[in-house]
KENULUM-226843 format. One record per residue (C-alpha): x, y, z; residue in three letters. Coordinates in Angstrom, 3 decimals. Layout:
BALUM:X:Y:Z:Ala
...
//
This chain:
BALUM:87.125:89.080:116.764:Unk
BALUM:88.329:91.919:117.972:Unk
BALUM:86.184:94.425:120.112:Unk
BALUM:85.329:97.799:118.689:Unk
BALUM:82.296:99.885:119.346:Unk
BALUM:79.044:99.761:117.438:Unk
BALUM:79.713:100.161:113.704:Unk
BALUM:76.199:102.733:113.908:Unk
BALUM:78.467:105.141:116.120:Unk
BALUM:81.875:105.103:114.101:Unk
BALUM:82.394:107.705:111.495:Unk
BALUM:83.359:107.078:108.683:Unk
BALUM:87.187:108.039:107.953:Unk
BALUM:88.179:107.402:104.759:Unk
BALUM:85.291:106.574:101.548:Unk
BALUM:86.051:105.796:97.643:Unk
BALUM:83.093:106.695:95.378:Unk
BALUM:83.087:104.913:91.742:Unk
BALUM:86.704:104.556:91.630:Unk
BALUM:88.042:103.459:88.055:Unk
BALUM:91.923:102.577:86.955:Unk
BALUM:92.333:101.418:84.069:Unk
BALUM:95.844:99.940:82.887:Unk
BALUM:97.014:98.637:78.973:Unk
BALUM:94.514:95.944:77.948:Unk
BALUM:92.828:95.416:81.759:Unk
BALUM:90.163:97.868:84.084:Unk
BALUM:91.778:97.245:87.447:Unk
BALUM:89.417:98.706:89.116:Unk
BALUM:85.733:99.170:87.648:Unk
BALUM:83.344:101.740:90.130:Unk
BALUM:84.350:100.362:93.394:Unk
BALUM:82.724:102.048:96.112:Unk
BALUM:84.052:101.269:99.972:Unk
BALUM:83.947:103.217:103.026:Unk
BALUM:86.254:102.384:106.282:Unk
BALUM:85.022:103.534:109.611:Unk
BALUM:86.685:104.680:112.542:Unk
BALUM:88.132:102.311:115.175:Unk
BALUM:87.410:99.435:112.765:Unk
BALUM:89.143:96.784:110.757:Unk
BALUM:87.506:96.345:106.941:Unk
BALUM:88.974:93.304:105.107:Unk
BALUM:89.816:93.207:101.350:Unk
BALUM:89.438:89.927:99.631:Unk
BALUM:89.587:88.482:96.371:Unk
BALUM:91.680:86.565:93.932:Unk
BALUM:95.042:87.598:92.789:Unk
BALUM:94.444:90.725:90.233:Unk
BALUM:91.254:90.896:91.561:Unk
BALUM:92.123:95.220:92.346:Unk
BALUM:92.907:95.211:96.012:Unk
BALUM:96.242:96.389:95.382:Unk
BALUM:94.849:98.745:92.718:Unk
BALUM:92.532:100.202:95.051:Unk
BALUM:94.675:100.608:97.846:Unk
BALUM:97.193:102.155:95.639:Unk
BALUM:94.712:104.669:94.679:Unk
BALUM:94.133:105.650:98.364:Unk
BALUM:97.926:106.079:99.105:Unk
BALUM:98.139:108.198:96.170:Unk
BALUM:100.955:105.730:93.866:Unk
BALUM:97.743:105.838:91.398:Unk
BALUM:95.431:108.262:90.376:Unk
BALUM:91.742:107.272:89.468:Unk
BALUM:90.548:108.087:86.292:Unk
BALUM:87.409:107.999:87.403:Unk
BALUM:85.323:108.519:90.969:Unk
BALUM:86.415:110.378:94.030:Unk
BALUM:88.378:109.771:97.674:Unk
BALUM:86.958:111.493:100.969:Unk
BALUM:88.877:111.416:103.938:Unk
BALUM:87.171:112.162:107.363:Unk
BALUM:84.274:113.544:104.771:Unk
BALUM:86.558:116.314:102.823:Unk
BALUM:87.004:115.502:99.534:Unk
BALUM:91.540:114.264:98.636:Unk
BALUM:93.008:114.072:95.961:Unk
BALUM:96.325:112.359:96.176:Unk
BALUM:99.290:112.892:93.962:Unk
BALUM:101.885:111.194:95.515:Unk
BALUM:102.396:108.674:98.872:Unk
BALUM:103.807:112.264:100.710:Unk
BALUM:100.161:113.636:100.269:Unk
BALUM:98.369:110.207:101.780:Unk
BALUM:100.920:110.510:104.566:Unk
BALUM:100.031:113.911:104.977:Unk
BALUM:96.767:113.301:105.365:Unk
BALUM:97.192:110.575:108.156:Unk
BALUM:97.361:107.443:105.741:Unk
BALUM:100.034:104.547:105.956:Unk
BALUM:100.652:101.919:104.542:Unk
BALUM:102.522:98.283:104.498:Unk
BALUM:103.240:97.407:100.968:Unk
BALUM:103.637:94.276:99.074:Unk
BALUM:105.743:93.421:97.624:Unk
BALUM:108.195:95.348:100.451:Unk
BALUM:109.650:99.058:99.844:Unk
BALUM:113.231:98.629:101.266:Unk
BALUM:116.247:99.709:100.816:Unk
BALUM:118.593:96.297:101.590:Unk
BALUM:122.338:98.069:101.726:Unk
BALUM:120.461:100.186:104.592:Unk
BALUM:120.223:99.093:108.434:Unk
BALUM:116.379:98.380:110.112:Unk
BALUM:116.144:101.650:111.451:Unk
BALUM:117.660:103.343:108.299:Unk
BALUM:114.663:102.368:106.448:Unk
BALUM:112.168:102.778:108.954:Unk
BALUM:113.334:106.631:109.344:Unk
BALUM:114.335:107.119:105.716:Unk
BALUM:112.351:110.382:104.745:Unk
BALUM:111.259:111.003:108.300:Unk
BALUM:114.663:111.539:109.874:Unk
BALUM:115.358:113.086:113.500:Unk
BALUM:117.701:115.675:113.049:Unk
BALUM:119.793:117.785:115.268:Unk
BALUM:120.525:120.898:113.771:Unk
BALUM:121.361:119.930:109.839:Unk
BALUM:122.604:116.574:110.755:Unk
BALUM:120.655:113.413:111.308:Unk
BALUM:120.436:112.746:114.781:Unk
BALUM:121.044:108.818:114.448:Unk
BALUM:121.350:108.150:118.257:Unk
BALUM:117.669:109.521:118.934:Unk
BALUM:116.788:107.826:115.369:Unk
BALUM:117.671:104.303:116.363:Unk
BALUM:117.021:104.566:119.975:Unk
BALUM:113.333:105.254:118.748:Unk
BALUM:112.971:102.528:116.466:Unk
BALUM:114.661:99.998:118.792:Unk
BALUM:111.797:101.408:121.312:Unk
BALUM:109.083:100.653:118.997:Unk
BALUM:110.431:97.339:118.642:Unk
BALUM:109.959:96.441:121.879:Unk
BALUM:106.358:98.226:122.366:Unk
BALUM:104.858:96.188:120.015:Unk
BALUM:106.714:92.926:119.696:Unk
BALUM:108.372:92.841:116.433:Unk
BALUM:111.590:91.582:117.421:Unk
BALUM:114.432:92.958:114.795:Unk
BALUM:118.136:94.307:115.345:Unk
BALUM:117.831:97.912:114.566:Unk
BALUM:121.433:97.692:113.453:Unk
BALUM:121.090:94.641:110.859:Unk
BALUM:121.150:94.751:106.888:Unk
BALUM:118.023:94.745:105.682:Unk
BALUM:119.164:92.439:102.763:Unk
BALUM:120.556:90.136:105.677:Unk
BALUM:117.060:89.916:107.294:Unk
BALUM:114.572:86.687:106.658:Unk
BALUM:111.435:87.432:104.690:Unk
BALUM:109.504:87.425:108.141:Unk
BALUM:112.263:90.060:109.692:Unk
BALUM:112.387:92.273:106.385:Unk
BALUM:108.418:92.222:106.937:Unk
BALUM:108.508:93.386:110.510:Unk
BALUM:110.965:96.052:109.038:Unk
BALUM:108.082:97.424:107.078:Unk
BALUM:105.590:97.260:110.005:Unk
BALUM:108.214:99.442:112.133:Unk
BALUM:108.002:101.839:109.296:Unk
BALUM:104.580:102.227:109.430:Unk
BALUM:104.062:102.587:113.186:Unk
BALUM:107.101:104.953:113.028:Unk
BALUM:105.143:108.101:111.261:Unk
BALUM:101.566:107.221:113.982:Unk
BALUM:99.149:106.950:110.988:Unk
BALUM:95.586:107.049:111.848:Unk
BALUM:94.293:105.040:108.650:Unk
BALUM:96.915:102.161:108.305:Unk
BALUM:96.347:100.407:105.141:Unk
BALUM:97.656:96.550:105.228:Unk
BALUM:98.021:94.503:102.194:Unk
BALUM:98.743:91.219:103.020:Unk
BALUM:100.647:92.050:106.245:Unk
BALUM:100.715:87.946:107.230:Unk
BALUM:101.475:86.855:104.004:Unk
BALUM:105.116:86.482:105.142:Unk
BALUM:104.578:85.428:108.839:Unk
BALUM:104.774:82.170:110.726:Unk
BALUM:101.673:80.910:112.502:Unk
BALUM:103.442:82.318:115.513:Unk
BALUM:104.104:85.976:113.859:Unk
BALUM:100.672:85.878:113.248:Unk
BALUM:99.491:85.696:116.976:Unk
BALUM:102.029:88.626:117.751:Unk
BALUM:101.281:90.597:114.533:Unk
BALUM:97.471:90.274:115.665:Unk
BALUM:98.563:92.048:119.156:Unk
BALUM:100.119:94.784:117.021:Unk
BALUM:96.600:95.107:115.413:Unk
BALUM:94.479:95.288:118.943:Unk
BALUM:97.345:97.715:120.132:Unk
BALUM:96.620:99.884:116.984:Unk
BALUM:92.696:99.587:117.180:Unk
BALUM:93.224:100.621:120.961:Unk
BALUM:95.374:103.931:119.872:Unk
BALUM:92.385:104.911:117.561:Unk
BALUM:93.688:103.995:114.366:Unk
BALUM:91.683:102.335:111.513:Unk
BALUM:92.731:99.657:109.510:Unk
BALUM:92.213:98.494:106.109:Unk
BALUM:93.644:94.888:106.031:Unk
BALUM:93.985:92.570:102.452:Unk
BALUM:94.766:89.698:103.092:Unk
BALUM:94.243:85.933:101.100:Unk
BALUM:93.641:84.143:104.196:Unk
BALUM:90.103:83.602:105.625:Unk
BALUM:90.229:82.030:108.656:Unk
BALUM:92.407:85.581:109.409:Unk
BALUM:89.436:87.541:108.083:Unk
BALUM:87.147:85.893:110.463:Unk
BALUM:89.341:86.210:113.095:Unk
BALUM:89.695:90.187:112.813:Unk
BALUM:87.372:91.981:110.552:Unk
BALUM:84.680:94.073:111.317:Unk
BALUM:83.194:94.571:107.835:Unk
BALUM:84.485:92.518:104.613:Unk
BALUM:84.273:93.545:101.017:Unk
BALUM:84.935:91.282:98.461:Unk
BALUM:86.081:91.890:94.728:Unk
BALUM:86.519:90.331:91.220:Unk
BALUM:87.177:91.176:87.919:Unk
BALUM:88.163:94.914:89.107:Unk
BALUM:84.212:94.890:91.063:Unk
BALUM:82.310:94.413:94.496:Unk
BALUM:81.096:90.837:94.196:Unk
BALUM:79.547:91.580:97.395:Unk
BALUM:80.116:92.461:101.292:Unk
BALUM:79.598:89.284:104.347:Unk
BALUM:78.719:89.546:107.793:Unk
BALUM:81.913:88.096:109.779:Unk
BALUM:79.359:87.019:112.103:Unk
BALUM:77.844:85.085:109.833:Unk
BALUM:80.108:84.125:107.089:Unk
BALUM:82.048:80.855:106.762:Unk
BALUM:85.692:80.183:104.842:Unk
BALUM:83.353:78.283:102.556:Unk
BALUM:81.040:81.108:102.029:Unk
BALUM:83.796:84.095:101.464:Unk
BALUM:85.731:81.609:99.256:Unk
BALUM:82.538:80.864:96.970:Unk
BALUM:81.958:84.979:96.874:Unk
BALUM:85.720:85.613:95.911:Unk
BALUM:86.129:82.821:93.373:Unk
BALUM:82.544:82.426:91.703:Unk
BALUM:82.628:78.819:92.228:Unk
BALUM:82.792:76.261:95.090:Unk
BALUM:86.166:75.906:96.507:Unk
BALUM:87.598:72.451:97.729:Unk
BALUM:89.939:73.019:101.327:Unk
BALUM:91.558:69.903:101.575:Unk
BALUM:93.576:67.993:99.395:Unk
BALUM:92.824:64.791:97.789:Unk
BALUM:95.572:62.682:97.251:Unk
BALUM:96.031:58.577:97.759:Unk
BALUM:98.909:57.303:99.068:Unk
BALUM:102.282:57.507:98.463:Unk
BALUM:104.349:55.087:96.956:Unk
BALUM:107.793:55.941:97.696:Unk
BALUM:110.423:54.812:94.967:Unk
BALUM:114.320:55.305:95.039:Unk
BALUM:116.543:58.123:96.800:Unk
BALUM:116.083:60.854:95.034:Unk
BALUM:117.897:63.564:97.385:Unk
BALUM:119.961:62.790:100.234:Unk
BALUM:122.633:65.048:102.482:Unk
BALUM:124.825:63.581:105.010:Unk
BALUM:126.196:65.920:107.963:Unk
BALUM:125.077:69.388:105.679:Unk
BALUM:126.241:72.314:107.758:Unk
BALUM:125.478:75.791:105.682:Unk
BALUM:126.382:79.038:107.243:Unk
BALUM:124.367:82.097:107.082:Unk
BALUM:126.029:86.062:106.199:Unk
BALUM:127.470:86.214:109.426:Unk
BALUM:129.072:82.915:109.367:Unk
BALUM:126.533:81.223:112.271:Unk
BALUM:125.395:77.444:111.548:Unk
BALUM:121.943:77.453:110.678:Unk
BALUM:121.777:74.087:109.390:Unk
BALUM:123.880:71.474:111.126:Unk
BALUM:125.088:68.069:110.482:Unk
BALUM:121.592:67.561:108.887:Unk
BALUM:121.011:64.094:107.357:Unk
BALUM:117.765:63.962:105.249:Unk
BALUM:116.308:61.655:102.445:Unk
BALUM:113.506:62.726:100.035:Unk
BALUM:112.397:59.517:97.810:Unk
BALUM:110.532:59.672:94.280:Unk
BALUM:106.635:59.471:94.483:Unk
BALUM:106.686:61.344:98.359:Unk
BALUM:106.343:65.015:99.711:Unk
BALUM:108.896:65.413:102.704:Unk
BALUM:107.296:68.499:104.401:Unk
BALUM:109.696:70.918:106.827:Unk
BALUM:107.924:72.620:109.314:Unk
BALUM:109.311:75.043:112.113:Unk
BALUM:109.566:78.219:113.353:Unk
BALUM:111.367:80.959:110.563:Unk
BALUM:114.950:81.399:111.494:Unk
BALUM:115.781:77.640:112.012:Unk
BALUM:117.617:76.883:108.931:Unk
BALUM:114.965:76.609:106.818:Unk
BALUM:115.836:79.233:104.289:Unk
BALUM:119.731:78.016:104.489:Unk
BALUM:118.850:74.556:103.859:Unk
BALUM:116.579:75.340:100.798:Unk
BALUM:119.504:77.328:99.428:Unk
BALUM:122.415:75.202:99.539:Unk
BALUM:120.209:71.862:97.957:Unk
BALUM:119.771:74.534:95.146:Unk
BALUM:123.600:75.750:94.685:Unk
BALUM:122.575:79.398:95.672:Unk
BALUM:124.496:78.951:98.731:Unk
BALUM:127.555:77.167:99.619:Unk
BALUM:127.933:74.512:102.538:Unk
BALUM:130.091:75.016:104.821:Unk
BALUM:130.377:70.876:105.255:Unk
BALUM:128.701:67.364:104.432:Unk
BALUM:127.579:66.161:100.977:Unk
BALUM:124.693:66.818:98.888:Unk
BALUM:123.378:63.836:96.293:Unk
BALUM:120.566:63.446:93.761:Unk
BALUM:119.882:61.018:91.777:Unk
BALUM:123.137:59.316:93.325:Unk
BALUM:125.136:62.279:91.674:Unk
BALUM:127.419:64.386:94.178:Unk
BALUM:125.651:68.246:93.988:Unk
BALUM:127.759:69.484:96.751:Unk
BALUM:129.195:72.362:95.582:Unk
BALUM:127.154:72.301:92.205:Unk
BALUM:125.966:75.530:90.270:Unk
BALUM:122.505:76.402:90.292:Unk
BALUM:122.484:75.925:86.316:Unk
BALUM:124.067:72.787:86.828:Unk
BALUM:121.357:71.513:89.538:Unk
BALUM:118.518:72.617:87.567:Unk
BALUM:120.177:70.719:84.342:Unk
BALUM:120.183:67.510:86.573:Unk
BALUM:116.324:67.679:86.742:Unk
BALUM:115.569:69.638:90.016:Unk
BALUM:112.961:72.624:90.308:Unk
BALUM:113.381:75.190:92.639:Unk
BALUM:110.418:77.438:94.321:Unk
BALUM:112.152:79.577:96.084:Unk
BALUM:111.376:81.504:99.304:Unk
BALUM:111.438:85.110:97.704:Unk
BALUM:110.997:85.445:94.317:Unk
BALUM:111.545:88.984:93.728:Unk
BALUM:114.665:88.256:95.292:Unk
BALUM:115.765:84.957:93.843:Unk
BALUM:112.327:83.883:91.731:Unk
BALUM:111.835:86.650:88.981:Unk
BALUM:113.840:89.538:87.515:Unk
BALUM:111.288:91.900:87.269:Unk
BALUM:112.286:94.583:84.439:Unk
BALUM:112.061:91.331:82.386:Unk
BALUM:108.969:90.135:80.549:Unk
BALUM:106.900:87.485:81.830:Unk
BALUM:107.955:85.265:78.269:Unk
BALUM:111.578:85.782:79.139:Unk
BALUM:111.044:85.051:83.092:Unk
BALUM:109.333:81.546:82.100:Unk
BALUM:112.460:80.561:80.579:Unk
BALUM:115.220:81.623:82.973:Unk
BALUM:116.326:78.400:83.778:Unk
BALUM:116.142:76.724:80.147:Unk
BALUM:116.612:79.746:77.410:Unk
BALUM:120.078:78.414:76.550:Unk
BALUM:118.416:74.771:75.272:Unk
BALUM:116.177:73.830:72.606:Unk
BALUM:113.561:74.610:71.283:Unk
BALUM:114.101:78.405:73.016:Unk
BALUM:117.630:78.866:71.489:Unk
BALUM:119.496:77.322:68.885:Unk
BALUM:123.216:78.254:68.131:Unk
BALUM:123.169:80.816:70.933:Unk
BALUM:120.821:82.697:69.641:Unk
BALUM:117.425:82.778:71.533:Unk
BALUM:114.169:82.135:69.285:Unk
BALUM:111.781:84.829:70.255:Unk
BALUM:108.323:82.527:68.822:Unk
BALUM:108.875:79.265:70.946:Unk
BALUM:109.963:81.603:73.850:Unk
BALUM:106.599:83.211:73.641:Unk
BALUM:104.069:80.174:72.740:Unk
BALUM:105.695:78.766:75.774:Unk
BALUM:104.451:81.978:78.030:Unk
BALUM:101.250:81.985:76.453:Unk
BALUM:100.624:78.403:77.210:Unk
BALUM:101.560:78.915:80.574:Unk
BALUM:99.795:82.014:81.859:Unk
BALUM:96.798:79.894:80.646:Unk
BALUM:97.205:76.883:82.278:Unk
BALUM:98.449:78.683:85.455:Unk
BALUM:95.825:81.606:85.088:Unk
BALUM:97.810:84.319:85.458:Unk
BALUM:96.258:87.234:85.234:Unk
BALUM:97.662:89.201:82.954:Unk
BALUM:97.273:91.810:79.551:Unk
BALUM:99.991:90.090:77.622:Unk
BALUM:103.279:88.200:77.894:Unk
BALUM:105.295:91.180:77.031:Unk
BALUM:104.549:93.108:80.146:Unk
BALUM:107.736:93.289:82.743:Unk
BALUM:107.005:90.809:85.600:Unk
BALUM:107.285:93.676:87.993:Unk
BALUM:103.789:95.161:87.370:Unk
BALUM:102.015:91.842:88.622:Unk
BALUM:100.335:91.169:91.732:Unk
BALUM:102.464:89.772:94.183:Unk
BALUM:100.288:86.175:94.273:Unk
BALUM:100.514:86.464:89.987:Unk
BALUM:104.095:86.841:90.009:Unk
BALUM:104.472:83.702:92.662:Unk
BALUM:101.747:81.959:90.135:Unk
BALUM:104.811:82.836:87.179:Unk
BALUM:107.451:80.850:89.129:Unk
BALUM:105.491:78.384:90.375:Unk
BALUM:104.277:77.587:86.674:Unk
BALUM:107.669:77.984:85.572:Unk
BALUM:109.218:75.778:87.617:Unk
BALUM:105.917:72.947:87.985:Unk
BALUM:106.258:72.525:83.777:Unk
BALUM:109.716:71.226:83.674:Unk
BALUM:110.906:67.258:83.792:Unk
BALUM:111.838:67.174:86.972:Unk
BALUM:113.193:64.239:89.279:Unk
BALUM:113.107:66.578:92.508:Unk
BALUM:111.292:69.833:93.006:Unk
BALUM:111.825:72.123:95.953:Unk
BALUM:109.477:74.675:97.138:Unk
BALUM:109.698:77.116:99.843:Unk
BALUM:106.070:78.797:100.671:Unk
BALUM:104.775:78.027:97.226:Unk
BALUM:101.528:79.438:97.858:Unk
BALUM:102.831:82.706:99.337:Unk
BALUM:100.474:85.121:98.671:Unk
BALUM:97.919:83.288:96.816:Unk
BALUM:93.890:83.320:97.104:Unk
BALUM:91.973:80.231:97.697:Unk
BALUM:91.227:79.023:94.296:Unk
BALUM:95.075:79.515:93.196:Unk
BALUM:95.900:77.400:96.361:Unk
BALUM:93.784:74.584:95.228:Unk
BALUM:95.388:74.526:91.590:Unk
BALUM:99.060:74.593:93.359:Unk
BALUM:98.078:71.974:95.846:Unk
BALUM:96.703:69.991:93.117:Unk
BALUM:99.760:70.180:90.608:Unk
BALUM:101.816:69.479:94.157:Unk
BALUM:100.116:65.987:94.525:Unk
BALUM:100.130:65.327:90.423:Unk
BALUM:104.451:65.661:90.625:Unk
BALUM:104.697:63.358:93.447:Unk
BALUM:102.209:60.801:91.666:Unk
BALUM:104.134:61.510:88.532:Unk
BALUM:107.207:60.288:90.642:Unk
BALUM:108.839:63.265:91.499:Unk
BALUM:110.275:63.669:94.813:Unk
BALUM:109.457:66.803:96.516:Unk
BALUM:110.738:68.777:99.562:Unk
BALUM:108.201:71.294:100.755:Unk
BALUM:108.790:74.520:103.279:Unk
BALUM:105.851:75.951:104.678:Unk
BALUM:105.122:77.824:107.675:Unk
BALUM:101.440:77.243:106.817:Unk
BALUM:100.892:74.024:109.312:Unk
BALUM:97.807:73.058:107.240:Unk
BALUM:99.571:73.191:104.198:Unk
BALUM:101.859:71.137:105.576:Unk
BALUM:99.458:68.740:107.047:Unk
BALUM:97.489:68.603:103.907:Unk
BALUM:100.255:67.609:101.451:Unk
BALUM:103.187:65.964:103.227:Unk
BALUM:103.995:62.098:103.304:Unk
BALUM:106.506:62.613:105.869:Unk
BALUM:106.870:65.394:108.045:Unk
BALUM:110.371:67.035:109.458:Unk
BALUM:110.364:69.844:112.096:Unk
BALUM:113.253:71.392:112.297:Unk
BALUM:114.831:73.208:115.270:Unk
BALUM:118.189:75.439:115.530:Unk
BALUM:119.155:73.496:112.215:Unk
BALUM:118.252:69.949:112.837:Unk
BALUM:115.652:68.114:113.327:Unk
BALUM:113.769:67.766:116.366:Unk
BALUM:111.855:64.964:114.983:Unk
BALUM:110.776:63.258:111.397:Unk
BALUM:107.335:61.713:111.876:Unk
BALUM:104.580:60.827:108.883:Unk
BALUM:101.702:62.064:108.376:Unk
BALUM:99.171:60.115:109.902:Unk
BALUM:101.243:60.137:113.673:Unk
BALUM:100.929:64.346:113.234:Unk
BALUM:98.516:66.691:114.565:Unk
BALUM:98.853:70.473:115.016:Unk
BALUM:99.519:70.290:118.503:Unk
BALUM:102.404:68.071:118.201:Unk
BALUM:103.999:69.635:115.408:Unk
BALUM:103.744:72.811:117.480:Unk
BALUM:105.956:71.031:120.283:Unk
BALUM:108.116:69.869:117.943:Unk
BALUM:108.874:73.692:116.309:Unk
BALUM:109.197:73.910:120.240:Unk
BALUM:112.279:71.915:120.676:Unk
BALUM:110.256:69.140:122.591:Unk
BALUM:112.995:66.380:121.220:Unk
BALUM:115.804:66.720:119.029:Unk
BALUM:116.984:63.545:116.316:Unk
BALUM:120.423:64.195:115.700:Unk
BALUM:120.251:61.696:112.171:Unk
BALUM:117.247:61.073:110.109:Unk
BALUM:116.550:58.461:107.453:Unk
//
């Protein structure tokens, strides 16, 4: 945990008092009263749509209340905007992330906060600052990169950088590791001790427990819009926080018998994929993913993970080597055409390549299968299967929700990954891909995924799982391939793997130039 002075001597620096938002159909936030001390890190937990966001939003002024009040250093605010929270000394690191991707990294991180020399923006000093905070607190990023270009993890640092950039003293994080290898975490936690030591105070959401008892210093939990109660993180357990956010008794590990691998489902032979700038991320990779197994890829983000995953789904072309499934050459295959052959896809962003968010959820539940029956006929879509289709979805998949119609863009970030993932999970599939397919999600929603997971490959399905979680990894996968500078260092299964050697592995401790 880290060290802060007694909580009896801290003021407090920012308190809400009965705040209320309600939204079409849903109370987002029913009289939630919290109160974040000086010097100190209070933790926000809770199921997806449980009002975290909501709240937070409040304090950073993107909402207004409709009912209750917000003190800050014990004056009474009143926000109307984000400028008037910044004003005030308030930051923030948003999710889903607020960039701009045509810009460069220290475009964004100045954008609206520009150095200036005279009338003109002084973009030496500009970048030369941001490159400097780089540096000072570890979060390694070319100030001179696209910000489209970037990873997830970089594109995340990006909006840490923006933060640190305007010296908050109330820095509100909402789900700041949601995006971050185990080993971004360690670094991102330095960042937080840094901060802490400079005096600022931090509000941090995140879904992840063993982070909460890691960090906090106080922990408030909600559901259903309410304080279901506050824990001790000197007392508390992951059991104990999980059982106050969901209501129920939550089950960690994953029961599964097994596997019974069947016939090549997926195979590539000497896959080389480029990325933008035309480097090999992935090369000469031979893999093989068999019906009734979960291949898991582990490794450190930046090692051709994100390639790989994009050129088995036709988003991205290789540069050389073949691509089968189901003994059918995919190569150079459209994405329509791959998902018509049976495959799911989970990808790594979905705002970015998951969801098109001015749609409505009915429409996003269909965007791989509107142009077959029963959701069109002749061309023309049919608007009542479309929608019994959502409807039985966002049930089953407990999306949380006022109605189908609503654009996908106004859920939670872990609602809108629960919309692919039940998207994608509810097709026939013969191979399913997923890239971080719990991104984002609470412990309860992580259980249902992991679940459904194990019911595909049982069901027969082959499936090739990303994750930078190393117990997610651990917990589902049959087989087990680390990859390293876009091969892999080793493929081992499951029962020969333990964190430690994984971790050697995502090291470079040996490299298998062909895998079986």
């Amino acid at each position: 945990m880290v060290e802060a002075a007694p909580a009896a001597r801290r003021p407090v620096v920012l308190e809400a008092r009965g705040i209320t938002k309600r939204f079409p159909g849903v109370v987002a936030n029913d009289g939630i009263d919290f109160a974040l001390r000086e010097g100190e890190i209070h933790c926000l937990l809770g199921e997806n749509g449980a009002g975290k966001s909501t709240l937070v939003n409040v304090v950073f002024g993107l909402y207004e209340a409709d009912e209750g009040e917000l003190l800050v250093r014990g004056e009474p605010a009143r926000f109307r905007s984000s400028a008037d929270a910044i004003a005030a000394g308030i930051g923030m690191v948003h999710q889903p992330f607020q960039l701009i991707p045509v810009l460069t990294v220290w475009e964004n991180v100045v954008l609206g906060a520009e150095l200036t020399r005279g009338p003109l923006l002084d973009r030496a000093a500009a970048r030369e600052r941001v490159a400097e905070l780089s540096e000072r607190y570890g979060l390694a990023v070319d100030p001179d990169a696209r910000t489209g270009d970037l990873s997830v993890g970089a594109q995340q640092r990006v909006e840490l950088l923006k933060a640190l950039y305007r010296e908050a003293d109330i820095l509100i994080l909402d789900e700041p590791t949601a995006v971050l290898t185990p080993q971004e975490v360690d670094g991102f936690f330095e960042v937080v001790r840094s901060l802490l030591d400079r005096g600022i105070s931090i509000v941090f959401i995140t879904h992840k427990l063993r982070e909460v008892l890691a960090v906090a210093d106080e922990i408030t939990v909600l559901r259903g819009g309410r304080v279901a109660g506050a824990a001790d993180p000197a007392t508390a357990t992951q059991a104990s926080l999980a059982g106050l956010m969901v209501g129920r008794e939550v089950v960690f590990g994953v029961d599964k018998s097994p596997a019974s691998p069947g016939e090549v489902v997926l195979a590539t032979e000497g896959l080389t994929v480029t990325d933008e700038r035309g480097v090999a991320m992935v090369r000469g990779l031979d893999l093989e993913v068999r019906a009734g197994e979960i291949l898991g890829i582990a490794g450190v983000e930046g090692n051709g993970q994100r390639e790989l995953v994009e050129a088995l789904t036709g988003i991205r072309q290789p540069l050389s080597g073949r691509i089968t499934i189901s003994g059918r050459d995919m190569t150079r295959a459209t994405p329509r055409r791959i998902a018509d052959a049976g495959v799911g896809h989970v990808p790594e962003d979905r705002g970015k390549d998951g969801l098109v968010a001015s749609y409505p959820l009915d429409d996003n539940l269909v965007l791989n299968g509107y142009h077959r029956q029963p959701f069109s006929r002749r061309f023309v879509m049919r608007r009542g299967p479309i929608r019994e289709h959502a409807e039985r979805l966002i049930a089953d998949y407990d999306v949380r929700t006022p109605s189908a119609a609503v654009p996908a863009g106004t859920l939670s970030g872990g609602n809108q990954q629960k919309l692919v993932i039940a998207r994608e999970l509810s097709r026939d599939l013969d191979l399913l891909v997923v890239a971080q397919p719990t991104r984002g999600l609470d412990v309860g929603s992580i259980e249902f995924i992991h679940r459904q997971l194990v019911a595909k490959r049982d069901a027969g399905v082959a499936v090739l799982l990303v994750s930078a979680e190393l117990d997610e990894i651990l917990n589902l996968a049959d087989r087990i391939g680390v990859l390293y500078r876009g091969r892999f260092a080793d493929v081992v299964d499951r029962t020969e793997a333990t964190r430690e050697s994984l971790g050697l592995l995502m090291a470079g401790a040996r490299t298998t130039e062909e895998v079986a």
